[in-house]
N, C-alpha and C positions, 0 to 999 in steps of 0.2 A: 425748567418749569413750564406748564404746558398752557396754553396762551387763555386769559379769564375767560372767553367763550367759551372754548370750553369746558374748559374747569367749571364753571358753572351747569354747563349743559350735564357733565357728571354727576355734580352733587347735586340734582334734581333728578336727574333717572335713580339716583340712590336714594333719596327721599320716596319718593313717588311709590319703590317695590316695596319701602320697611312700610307704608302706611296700605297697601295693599292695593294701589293706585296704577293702573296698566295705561299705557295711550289706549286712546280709541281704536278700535280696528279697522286697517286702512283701506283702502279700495278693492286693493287686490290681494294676494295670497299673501298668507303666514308661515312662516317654518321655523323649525327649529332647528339647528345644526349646533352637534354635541360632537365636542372634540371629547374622549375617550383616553383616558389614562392614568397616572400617579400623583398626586398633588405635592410637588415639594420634587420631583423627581424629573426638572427638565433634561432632553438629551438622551434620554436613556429608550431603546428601541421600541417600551411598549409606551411610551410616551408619546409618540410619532402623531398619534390623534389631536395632540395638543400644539404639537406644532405647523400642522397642518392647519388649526384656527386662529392662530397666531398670524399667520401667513394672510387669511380671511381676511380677517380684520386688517390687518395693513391696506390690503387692497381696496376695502370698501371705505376706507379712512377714519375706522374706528378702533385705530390700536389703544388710543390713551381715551377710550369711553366705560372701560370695564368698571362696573359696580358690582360687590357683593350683594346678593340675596341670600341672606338667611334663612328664609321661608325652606328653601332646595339647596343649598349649601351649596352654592355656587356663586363663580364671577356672571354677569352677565352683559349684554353689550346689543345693543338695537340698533342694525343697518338698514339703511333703503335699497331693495335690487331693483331699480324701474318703478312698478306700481307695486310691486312685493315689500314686505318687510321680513327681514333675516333676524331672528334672537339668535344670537352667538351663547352658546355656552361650556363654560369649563365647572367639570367638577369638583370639586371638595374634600369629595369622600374620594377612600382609595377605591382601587380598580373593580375589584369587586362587588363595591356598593354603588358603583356610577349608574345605577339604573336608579334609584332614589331619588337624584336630583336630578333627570334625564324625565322620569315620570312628573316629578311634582313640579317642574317646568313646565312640562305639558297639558297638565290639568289647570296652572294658573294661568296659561295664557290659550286654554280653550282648543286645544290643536288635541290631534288625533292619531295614533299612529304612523297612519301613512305623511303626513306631516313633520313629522320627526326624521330629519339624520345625521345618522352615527360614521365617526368618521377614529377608522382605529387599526393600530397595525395587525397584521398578516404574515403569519408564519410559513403559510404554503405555497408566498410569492416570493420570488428574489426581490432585494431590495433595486427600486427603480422601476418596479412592477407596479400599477393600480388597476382596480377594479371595482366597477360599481354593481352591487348586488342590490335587487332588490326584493327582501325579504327573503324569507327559508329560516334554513338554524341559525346557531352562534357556529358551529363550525370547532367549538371547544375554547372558543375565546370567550373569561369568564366577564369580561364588561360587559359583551354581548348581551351573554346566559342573563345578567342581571335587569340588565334594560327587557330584554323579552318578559321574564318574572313579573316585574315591576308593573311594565306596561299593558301585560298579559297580553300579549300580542307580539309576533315575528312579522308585522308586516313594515318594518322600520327600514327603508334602503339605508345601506351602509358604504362608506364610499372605503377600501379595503388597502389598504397600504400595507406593499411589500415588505420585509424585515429579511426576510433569509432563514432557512431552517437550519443550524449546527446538526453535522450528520451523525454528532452521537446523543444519543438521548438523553445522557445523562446529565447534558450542560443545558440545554431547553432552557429550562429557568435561569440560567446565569445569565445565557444571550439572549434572553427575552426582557431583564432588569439589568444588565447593562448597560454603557452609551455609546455610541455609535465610534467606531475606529475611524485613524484621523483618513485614511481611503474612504470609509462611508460618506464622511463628511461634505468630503467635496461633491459627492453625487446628491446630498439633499437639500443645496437650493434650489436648484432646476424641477426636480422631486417635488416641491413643496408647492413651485410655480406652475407645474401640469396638473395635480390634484387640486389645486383651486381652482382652474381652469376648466377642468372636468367638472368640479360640483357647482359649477356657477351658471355653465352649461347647461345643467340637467336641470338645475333649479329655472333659470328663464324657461328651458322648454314648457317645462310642466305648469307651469305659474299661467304663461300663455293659452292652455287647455282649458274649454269650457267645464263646470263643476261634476258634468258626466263622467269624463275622459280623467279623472284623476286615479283611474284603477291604473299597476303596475303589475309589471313582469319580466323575464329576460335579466340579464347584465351588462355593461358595458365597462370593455379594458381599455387600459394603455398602457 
């Protein structure tokens, strides 16, 4: 049972979103970080976004903070990075509709494309691969295609998580909604602890920028 502090500090971020109720906006920069993937469908490769926020949230100490928002069909979860504040969000909707609650996230709590990132696996990377894109296509990743839709805008960096491409075409889909083999396994803690590390990275760098310098470009791997 998780200790009345915060239990309570829960049930009042869950209060606060049902009556339409945001904190104030803090001193410094806002983001949003949308883990990307299947609701009900932990473990499985195109889920990899979700557990990569998973991972987030551990680190910033808000594993047991998540509240539903109805409003966007999602969990949601508020961390401090320094003078920044991080919305943590998992979607609802299946993979295809996660630009929905990705968008109407973004509209409630006032952020902007470029403000928003998408954190989702990666077909054209070996698994253990990451890469930070920012902005361009989806790439044929349809959570992507939908956040772009949605947001009507490709300017969303995306932090790109390796999965591995099956060299016959015809299983794509099965390796893409499968779970990870007990080999994958052991390579995604560390996996999971360089990809936060990367977008925590990127997030202080930019957070750091005065409101001119918030144009992006470029990618960065690991």
């Amino acid at each position: 049972m998780p200790p009345l502090g915060r239990l309570r500090a829960t049930l009042w971020l869950s209060r606060t979103m049902s009556l339409g109720v945001l904190e104030p906006r803090p001193p410094g920069k806002r983001w949003l970080v949308a883990g990307l993937g299947n609701p009900g469908l932990p473990g499985t490769r195109h889920s990899v976004g979700l557990a990569v926020l998973g991972q987030l949230a551990q680190r910033l100490g808000v594993a047991d903070g998540w509240a539903r928002d109805r409003r966007c069909a999602a969990d949601l979860a508020l961390a401090a990075l320094g003078d920044a504040q991080l919305v943590l969000l998992r979607p609802r909707r299946l993979m295809n509709a996660n630009g929905r609650s990705v968008a109407r996230a973004a509209e409630l709590f006032g952020l902007t494309a470029e403000e928003v990132y998408l954190v989702h696996d990666e077909l054209d990377k070996p698994l253990g691969k990451l890469a930070l894109k920012l902005g361009g296509s989806s790439r044929g990743h349809n959570g992507v295609r939908s956040c772009i839709t949605c947001l009507n805008s490709n300017a969303m960096p995306r932090l790109r998580v390796g999965i591995g491409r099956p060299t016959h075409p015809d299983t794509v889909q099965a390796h893409v909604l499968g779970c990870f083999s007990a080999a994958e396994q052991e390579l995604l803690p560390p996996l999971l602890e360089r990809a936060t590390d990367l977008l925590l990275d990127h997030i202080r760098e930019r957070s750091q920028r005065p409101p001119s310098g918030l144009a992006i470009s470029g990618h960065v791997s690991a």
